[in-house]
FIKOLZA-1660 file (N, C-alpha, C; in steps of 0.1 Angstrom, whole numbers, plus 5000, padded with zeros to 4 digits):
% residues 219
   i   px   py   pz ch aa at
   1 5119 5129 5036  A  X  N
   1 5124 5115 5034  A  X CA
   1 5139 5116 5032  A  X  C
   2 5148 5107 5036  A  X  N
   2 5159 5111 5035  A  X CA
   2 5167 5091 5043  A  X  C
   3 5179 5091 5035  A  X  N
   3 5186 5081 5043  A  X CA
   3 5183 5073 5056  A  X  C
   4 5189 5082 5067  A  X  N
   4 5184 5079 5080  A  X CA
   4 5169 5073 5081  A  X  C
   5 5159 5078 5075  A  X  N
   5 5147 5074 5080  A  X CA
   5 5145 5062 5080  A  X  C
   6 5148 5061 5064  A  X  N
   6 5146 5047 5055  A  X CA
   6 5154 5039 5064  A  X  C
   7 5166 5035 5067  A  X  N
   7 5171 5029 5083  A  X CA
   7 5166 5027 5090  A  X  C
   8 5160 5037 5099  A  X  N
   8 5155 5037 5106  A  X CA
   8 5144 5027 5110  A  X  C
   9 5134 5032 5098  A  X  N
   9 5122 5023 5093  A  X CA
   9 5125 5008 5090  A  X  C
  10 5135 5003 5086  A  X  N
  10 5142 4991 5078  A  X CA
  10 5142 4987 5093  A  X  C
  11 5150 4992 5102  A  X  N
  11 5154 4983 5113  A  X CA
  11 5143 4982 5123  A  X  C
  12 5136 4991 5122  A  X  N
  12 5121 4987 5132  A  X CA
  12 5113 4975 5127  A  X  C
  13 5112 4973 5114  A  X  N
  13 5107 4964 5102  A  X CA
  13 5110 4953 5110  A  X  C
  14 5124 4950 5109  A  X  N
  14 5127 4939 5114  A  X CA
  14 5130 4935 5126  A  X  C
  15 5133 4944 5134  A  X  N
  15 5136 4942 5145  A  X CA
  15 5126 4940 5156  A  X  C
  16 5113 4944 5154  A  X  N
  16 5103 4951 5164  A  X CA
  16 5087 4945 5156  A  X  C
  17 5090 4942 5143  A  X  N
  17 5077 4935 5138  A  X CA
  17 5077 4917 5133  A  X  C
  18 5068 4913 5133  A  X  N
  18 5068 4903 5123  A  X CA
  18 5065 4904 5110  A  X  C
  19 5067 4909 5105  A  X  N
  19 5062 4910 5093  A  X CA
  19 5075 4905 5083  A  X  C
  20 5070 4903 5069  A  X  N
  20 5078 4892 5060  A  X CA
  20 5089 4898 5061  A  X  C
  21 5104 4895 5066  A  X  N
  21 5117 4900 5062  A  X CA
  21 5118 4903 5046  A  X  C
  22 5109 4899 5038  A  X  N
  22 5113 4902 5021  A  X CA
  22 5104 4918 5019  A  X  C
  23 5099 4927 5028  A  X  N
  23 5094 4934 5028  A  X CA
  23 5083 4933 5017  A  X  C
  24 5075 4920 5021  A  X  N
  24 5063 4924 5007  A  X CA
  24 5067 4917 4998  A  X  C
  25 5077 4914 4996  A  X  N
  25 5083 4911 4979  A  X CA
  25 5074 4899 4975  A  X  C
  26 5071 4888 4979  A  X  N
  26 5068 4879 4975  A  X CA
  26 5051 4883 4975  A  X  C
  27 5047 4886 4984  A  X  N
  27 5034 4892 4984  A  X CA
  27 5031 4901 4971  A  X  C
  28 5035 4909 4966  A  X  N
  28 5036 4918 4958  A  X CA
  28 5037 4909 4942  A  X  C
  29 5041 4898 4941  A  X  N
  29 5044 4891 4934  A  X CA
  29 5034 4887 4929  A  X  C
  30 5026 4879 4942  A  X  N
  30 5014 4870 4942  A  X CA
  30 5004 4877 4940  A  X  C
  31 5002 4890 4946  A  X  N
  31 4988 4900 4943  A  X CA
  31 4993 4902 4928  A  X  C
  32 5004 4907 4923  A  X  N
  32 4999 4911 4907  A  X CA
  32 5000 4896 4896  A  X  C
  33 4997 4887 4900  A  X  N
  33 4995 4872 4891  A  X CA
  33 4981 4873 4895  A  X  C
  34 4974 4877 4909  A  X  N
  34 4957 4876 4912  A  X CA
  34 4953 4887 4901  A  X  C
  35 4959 4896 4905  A  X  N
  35 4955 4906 4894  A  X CA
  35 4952 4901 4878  A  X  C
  36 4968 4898 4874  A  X  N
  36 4963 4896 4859  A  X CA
  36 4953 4887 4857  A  X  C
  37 4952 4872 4865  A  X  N
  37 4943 4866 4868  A  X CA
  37 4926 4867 4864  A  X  C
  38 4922 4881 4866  A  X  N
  38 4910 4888 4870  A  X CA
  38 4908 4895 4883  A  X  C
  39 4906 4911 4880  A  X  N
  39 4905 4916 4894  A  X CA
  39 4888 4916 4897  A  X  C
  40 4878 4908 4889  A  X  N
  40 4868 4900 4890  A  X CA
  40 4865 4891 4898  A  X  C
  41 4878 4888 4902  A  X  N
  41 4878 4873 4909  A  X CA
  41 4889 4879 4921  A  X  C
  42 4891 4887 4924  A  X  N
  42 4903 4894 4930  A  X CA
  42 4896 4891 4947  A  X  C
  43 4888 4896 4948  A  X  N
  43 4879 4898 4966  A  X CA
  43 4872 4884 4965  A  X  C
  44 4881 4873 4970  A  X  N
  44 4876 4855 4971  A  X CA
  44 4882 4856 4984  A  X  C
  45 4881 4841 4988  A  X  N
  45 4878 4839 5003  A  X CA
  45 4890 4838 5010  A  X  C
  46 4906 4842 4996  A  X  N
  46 4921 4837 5005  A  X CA
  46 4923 4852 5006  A  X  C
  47 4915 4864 4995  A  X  N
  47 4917 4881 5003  A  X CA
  47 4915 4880 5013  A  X  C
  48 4902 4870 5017  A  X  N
  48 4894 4875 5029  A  X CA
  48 4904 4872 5040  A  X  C
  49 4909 4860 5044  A  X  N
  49 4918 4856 5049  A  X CA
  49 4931 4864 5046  A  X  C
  50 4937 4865 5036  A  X  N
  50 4945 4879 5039  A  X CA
  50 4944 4892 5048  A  X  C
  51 4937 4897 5041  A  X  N
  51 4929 4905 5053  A  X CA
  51 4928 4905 5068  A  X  C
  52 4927 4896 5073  A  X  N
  52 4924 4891 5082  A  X CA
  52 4933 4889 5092  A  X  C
  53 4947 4889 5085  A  X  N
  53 4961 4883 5089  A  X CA
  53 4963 4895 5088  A  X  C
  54 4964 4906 5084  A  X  N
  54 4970 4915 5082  A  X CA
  54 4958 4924 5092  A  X  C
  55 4949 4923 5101  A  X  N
  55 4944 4924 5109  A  X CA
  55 4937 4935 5101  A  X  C
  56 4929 4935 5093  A  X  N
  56 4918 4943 5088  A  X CA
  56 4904 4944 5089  A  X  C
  57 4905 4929 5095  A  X  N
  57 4887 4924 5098  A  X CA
  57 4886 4926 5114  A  X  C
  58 4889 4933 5120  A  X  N
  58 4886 4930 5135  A  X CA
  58 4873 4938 5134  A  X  C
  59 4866 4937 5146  A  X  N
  59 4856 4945 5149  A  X CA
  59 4845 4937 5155  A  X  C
  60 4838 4938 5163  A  X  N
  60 4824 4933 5167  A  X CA
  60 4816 4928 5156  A  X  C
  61 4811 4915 5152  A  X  N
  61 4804 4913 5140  A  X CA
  61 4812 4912 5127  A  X  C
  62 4825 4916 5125  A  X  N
  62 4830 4915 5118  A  X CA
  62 4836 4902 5111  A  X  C
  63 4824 4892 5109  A  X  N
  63 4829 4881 5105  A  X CA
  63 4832 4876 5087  A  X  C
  64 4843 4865 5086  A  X  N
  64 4843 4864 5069  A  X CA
  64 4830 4866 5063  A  X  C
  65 4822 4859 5066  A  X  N
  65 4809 4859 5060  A  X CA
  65 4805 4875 5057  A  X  C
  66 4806 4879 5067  A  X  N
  66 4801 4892 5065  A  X CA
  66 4806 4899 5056  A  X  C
  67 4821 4896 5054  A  X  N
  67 4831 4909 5044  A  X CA
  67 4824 4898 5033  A  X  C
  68 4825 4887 5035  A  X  N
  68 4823 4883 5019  A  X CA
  68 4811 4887 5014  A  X  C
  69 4801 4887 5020  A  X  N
  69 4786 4894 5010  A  X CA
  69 4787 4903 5012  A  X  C
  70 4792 4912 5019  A  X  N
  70 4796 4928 5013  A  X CA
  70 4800 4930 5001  A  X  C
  71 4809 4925 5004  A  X  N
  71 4823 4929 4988  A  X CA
  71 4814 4922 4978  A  X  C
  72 4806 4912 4979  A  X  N
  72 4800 4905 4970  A  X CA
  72 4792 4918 4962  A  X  C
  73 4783 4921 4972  A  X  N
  73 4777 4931 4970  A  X CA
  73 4780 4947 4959  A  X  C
  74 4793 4950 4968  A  X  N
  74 4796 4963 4964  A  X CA
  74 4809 4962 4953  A  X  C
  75 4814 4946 4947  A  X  N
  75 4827 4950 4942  A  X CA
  75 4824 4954 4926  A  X  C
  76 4815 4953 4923  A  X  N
  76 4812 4956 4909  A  X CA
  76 4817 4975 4904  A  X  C
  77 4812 4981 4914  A  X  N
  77 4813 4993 4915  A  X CA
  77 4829 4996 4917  A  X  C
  78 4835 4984 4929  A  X  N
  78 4851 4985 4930  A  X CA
  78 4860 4986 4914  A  X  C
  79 4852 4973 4909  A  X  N
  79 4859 4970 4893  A  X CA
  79 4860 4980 4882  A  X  C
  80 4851 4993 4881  A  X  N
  80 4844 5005 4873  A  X CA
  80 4854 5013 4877  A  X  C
  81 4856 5015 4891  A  X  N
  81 4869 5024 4893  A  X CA
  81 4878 5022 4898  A  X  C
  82 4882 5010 4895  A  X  N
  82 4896 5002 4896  A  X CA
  82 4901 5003 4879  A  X  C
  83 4889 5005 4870  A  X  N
  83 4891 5000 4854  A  X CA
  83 4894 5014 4856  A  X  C
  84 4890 5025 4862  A  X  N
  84 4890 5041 4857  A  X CA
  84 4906 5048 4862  A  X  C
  85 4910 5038 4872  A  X  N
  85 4924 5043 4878  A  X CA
  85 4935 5037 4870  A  X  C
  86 4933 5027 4863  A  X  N
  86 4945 5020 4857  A  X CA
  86 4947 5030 4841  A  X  C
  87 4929 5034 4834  A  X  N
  87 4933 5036 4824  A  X CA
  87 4936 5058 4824  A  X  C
  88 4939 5062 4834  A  X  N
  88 4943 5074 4837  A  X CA
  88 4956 5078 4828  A  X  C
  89 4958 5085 4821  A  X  N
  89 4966 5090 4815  A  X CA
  89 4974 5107 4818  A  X  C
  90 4988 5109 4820  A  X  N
  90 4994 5124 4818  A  X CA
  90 4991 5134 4805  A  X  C
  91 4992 5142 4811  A  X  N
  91 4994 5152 4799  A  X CA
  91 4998 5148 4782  A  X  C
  92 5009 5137 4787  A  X  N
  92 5018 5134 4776  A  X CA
  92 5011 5122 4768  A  X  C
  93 4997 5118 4775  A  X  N
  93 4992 5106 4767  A  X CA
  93 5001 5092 4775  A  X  C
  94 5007 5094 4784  A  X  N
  94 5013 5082 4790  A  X CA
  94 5007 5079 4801  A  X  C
  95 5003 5065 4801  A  X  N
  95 4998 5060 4814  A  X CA
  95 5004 5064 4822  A  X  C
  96 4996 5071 4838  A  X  N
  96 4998 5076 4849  A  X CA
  96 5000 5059 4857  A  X  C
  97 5017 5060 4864  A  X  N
  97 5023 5045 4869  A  X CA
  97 5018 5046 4884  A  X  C
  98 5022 5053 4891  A  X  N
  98 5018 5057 4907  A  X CA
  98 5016 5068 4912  A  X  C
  99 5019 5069 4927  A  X  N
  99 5013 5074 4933  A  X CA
  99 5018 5091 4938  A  X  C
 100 5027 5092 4928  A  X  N
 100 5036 5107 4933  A  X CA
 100 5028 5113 4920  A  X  C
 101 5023 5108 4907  A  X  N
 101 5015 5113 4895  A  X CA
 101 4999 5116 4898  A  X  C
 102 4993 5108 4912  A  X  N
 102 4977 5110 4909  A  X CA
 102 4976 5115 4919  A  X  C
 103 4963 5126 4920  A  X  N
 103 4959 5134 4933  A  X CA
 103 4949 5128 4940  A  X  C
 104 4944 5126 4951  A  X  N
 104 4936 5122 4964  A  X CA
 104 4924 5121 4953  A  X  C
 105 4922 5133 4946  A  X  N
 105 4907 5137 4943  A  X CA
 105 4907 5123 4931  A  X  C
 106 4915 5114 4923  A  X  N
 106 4914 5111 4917  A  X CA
 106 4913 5094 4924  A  X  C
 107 4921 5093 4934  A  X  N
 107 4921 5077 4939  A  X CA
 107 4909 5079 4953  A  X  C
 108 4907 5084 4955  A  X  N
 108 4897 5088 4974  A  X CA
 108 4881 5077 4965  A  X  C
 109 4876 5083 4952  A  X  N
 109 4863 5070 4953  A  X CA
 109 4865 5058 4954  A  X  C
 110 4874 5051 4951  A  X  N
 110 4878 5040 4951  A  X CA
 110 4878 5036 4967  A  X  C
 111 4886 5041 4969  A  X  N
 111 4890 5041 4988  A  X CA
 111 4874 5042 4993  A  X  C
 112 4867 5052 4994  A  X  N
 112 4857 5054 5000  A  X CA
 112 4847 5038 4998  A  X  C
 113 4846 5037 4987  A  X  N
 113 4841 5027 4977  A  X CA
 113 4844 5013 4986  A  X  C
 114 4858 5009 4987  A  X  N
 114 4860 5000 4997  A  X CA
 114 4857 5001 5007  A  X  C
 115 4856 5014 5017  A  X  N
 115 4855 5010 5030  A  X CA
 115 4841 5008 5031  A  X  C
 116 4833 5009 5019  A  X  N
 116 4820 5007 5027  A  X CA
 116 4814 4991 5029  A  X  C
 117 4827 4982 5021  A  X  N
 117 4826 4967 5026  A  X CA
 117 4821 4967 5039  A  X  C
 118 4835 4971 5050  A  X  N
 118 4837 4970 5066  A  X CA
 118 4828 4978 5070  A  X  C
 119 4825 4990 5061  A  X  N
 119 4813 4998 5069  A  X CA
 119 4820 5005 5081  A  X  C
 120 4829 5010 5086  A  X  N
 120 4836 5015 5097  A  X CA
 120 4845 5029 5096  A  X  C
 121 4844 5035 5104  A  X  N
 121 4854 5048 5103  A  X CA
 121 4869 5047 5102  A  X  C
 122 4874 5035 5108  A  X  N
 122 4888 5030 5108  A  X CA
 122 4888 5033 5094  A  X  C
 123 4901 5035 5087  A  X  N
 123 4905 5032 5076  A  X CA
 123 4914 5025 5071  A  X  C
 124 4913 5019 5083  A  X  N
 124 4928 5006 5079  A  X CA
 124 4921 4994 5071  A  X  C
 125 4911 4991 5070  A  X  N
 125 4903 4979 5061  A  X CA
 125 4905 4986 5047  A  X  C
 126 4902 4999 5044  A  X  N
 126 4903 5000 5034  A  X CA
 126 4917 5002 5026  A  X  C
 127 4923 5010 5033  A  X  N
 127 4941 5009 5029  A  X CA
 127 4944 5004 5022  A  X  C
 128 4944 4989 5033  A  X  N
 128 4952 4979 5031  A  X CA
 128 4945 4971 5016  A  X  C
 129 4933 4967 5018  A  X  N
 129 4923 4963 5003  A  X CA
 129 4929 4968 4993  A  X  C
 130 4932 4985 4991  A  X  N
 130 4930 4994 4987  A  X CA
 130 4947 4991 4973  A  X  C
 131 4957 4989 4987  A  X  N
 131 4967 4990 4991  A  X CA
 131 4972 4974 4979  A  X  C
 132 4959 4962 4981  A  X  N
 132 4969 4952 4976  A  X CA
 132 4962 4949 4959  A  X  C
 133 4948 4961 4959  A  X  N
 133 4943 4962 4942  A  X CA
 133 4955 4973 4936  A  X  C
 134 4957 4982 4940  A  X  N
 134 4970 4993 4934  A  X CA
 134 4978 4997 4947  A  X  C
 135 4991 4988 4946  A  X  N
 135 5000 4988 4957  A  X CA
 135 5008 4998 4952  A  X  C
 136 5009 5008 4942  A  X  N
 136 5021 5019 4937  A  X CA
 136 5007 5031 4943  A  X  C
 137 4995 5029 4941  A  X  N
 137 4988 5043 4945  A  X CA
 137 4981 5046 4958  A  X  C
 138 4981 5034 4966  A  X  N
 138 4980 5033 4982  A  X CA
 138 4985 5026 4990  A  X  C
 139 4985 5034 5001  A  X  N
 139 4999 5031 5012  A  X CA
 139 4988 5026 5025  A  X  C
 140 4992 5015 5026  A  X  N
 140 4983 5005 5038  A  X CA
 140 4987 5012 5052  A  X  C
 141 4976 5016 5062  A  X  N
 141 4980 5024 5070  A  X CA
 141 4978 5012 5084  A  X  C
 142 4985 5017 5094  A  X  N
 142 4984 5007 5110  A  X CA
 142 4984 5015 5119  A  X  C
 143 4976 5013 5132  A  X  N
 143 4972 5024 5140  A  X CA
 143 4983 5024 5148  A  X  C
 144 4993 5010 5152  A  X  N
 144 5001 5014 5162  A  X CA
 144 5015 5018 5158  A  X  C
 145 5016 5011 5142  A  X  N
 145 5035 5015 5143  A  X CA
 145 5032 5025 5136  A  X  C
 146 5023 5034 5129  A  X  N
 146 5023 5046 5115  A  X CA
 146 5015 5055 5127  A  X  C
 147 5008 5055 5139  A  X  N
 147 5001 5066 5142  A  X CA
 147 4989 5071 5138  A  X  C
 148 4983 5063 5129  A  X  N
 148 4976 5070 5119  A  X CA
 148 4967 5077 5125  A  X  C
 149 4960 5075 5136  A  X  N
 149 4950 5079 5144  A  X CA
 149 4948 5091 5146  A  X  C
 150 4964 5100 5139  A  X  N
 150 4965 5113 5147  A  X CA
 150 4957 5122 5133  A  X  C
 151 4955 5113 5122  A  X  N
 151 4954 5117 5111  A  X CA
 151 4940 5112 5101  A  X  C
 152 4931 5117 5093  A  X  N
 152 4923 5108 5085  A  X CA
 152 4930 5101 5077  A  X  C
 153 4924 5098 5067  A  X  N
 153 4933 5089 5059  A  X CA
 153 4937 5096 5041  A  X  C
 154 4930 5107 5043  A  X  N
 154 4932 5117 5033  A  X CA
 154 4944 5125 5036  A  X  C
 155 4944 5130 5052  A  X  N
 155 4956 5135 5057  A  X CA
 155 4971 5131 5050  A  X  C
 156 4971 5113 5055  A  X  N
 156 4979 5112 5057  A  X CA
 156 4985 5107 5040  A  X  C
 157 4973 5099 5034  A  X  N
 157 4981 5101 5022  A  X CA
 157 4987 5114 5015  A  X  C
 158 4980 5123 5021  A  X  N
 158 4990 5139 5013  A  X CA
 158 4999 5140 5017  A  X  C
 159 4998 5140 5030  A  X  N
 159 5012 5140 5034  A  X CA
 159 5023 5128 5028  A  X  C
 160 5022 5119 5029  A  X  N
 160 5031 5110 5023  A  X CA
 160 5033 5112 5011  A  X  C
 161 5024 5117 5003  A  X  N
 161 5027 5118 4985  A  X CA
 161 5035 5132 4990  A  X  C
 162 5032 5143 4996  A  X  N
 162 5041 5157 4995  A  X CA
 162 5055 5152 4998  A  X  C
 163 5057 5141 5007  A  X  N
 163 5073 5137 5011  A  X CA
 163 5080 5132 4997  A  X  C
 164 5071 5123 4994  A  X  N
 164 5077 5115 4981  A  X CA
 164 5081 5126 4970  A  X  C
 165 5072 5133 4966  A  X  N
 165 5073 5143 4955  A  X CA
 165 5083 5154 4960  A  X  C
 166 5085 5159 4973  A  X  N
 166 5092 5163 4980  A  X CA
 166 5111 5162 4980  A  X  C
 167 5110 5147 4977  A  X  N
 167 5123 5138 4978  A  X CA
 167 5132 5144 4969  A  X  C
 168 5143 5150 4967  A  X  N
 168 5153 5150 4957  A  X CA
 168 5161 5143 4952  A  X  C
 169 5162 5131 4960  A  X  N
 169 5175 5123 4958  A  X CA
 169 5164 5110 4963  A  X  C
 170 5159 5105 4955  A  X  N
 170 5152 5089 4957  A  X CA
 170 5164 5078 4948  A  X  C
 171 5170 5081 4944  A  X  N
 171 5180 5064 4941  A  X CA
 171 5189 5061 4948  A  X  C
 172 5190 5067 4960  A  X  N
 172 5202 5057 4976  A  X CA
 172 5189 5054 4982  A  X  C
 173 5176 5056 4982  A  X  N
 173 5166 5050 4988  A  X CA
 173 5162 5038 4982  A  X  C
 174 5163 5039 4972  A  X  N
 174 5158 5025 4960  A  X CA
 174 5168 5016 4962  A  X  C
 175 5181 5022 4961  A  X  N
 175 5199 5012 4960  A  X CA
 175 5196 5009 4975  A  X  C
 176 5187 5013 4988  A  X  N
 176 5194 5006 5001  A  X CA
 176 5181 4994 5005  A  X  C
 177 5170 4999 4998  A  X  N
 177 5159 4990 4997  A  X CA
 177 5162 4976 4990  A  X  C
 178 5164 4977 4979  A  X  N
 178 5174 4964 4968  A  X CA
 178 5184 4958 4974  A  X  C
 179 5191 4961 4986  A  X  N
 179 5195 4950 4991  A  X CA
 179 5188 4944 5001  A  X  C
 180 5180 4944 5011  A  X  N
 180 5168 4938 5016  A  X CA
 180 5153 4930 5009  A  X  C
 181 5159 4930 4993  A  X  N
 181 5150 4922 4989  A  X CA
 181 5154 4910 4979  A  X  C
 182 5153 4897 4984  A  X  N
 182 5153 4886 4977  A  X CA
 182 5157 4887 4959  A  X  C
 183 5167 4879 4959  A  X  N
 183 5172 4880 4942  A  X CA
 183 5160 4868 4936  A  X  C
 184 5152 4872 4929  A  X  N
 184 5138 4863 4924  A  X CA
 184 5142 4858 4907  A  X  C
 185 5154 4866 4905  A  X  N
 185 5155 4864 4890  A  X CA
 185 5159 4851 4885  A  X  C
 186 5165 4844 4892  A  X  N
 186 5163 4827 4887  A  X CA
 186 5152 4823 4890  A  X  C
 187 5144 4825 4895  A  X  N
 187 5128 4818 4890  A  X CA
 187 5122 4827 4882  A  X  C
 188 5129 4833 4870  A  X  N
 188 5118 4841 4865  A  X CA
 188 5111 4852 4865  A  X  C
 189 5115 4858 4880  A  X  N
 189 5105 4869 4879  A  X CA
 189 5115 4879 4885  A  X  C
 190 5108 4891 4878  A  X  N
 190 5120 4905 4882  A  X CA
 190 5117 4911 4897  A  X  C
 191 5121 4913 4907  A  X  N
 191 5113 4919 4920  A  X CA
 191 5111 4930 4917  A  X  C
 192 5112 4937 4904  A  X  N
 192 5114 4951 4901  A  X CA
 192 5102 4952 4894  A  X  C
 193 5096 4942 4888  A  X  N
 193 5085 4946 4880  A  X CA
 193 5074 4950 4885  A  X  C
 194 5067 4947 4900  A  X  N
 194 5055 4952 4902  A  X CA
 194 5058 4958 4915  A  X  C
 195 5074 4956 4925  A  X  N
 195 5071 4967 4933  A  X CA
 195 5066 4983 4938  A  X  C
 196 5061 4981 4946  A  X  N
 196 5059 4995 4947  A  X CA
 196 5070 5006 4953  A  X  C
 197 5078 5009 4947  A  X  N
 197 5088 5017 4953  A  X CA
 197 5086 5028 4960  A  X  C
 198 5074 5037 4955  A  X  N
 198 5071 5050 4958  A  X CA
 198 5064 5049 4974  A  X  C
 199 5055 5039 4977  A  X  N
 199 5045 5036 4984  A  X CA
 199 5055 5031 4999  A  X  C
 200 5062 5019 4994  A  X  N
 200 5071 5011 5007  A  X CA
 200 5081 5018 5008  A  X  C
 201 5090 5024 4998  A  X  N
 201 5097 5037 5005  A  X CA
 201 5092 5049 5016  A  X  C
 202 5084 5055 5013  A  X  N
 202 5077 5066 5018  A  X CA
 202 5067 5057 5034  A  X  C
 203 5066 5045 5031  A  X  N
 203 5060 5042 5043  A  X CA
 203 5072 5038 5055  A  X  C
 204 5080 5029 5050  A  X  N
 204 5093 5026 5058  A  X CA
 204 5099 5040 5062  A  X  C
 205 5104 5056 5058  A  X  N
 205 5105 5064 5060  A  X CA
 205 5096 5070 5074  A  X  C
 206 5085 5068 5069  A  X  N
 206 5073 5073 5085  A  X CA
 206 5074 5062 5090  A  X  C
 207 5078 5052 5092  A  X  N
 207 5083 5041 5102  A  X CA
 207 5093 5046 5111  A  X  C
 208 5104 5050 5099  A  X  N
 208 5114 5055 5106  A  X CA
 208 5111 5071 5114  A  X  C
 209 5104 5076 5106  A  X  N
 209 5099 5090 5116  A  X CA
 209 5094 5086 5128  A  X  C
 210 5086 5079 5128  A  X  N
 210 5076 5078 5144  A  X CA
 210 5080 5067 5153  A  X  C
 211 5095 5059 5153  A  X  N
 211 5100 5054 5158  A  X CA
 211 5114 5055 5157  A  X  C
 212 5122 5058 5147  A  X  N
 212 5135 5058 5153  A  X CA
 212 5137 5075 5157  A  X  C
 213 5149 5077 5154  A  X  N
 213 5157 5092 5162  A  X CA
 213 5163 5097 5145  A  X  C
 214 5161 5092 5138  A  X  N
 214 5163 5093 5124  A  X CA
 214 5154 5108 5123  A  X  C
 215 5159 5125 5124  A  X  N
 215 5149 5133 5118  A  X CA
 215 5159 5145 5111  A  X  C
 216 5172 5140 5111  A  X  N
 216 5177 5153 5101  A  X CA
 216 5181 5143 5088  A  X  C
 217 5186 5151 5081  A  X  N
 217 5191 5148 5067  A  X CA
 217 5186 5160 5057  A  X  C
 218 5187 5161 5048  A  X  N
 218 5182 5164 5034  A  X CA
 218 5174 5156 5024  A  X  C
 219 5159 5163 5022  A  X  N
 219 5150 5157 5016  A  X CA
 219 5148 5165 5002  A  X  C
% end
């Protein structure tokens, strides 16, 4: 990971997608208010539609109805180790924050756990779900700008946490991120408080890998 990438990735973002110019910010905002809310009440019918938009639901048969009495079904078990990931603790007795701190072996039931909503080998339904219950410990995956296809979804999270953990110098990636994101602090809310920095760094980076010309620097 390195400068260039992050560029790279930033200008494909905007140049070549639709996706929200606040990179998430506002999104990120509104999933951790559902959160405190109740993550009980978390999988309702505007995830479903989230989801949806975020093209997670495709598939033959893959109708709302259908994710919703799945997840109806299977979210109880989501909630047991969604409770078991948050209360994870370090060595030092300090809550474990994200995703450069926990290993696959510790976040993968959860993951597995979701995809059995969609029921499908894709792993992009689960990701992304995965992605908007702990946005610091999973990185929402897309088959056409991230490639993921070349990769499981175990792969690719290692790989992305080895870059992250890998990184030497992550505060000109944080400093060049912070200015592409909305100043929220006159209404109140810090954009610092629940982004995921580890996650949308490290994913804008393999944006920038698998689309720009961005591949030297120092990591």
């Amino acid at each position: 990971m390195n400068i260039e990438q992050l560029e790279a990735g930033i200008q494909y973002w905007k140049n070549h997608t639709r996706w929200p110019r606040d990179f998430h910010q506002g999104l990120y905002q509104r999933l951790s208010q559902k959160r405190e809310a109740g993550v009980e009440l978390f999988f309702d019918r505007d995830m479903i539609r989230l989801l949806r938009q975020w093209q997670a639901t495709r598939g033959k048969g893959v109708t709302n109805a259908f994710i919703e009495d799945r997840g109806a079904e299977l979210w109880p078990l989501v909630l047991l180790l969604y409770d078991s990931l948050l209360a994870m603790e370090d060595d030092q007795g300090n809550k474990v924050q994200g995703f450069g701190a926990v290993s696959w072996e510790q976040v993968s039931p959860l993951f597995y756990q979701v995809a059995k909503i969609k029921g499908v080998k894709s792993p992009v339904f689960a990701s992304k779900l995965c992605h908007f219950l702990l946005p610091s410990f999973y990185l929402p995956c897309d088959q056409k700008v991230l490639g993921i296809s070349r990769y499981t979804y175990e792969q690719y999270w290692k790989q992305c946490q080895k870059e992250w953990q890998e990184c030497m110098d992550k505060d000109p990636l944080i400093a060049r991120l912070q200015e592409e994101l909305p100043d929220l602090e006159d209404m109140g809310y810090s954009c610092y408080r629940c982004y995921p920095w580890a996650t949308k760094l490290t994913e804008l980076c393999r944006i920038g890998q698998e689309h720009g010309q961005a591949r030297k620097g120092v990591t």
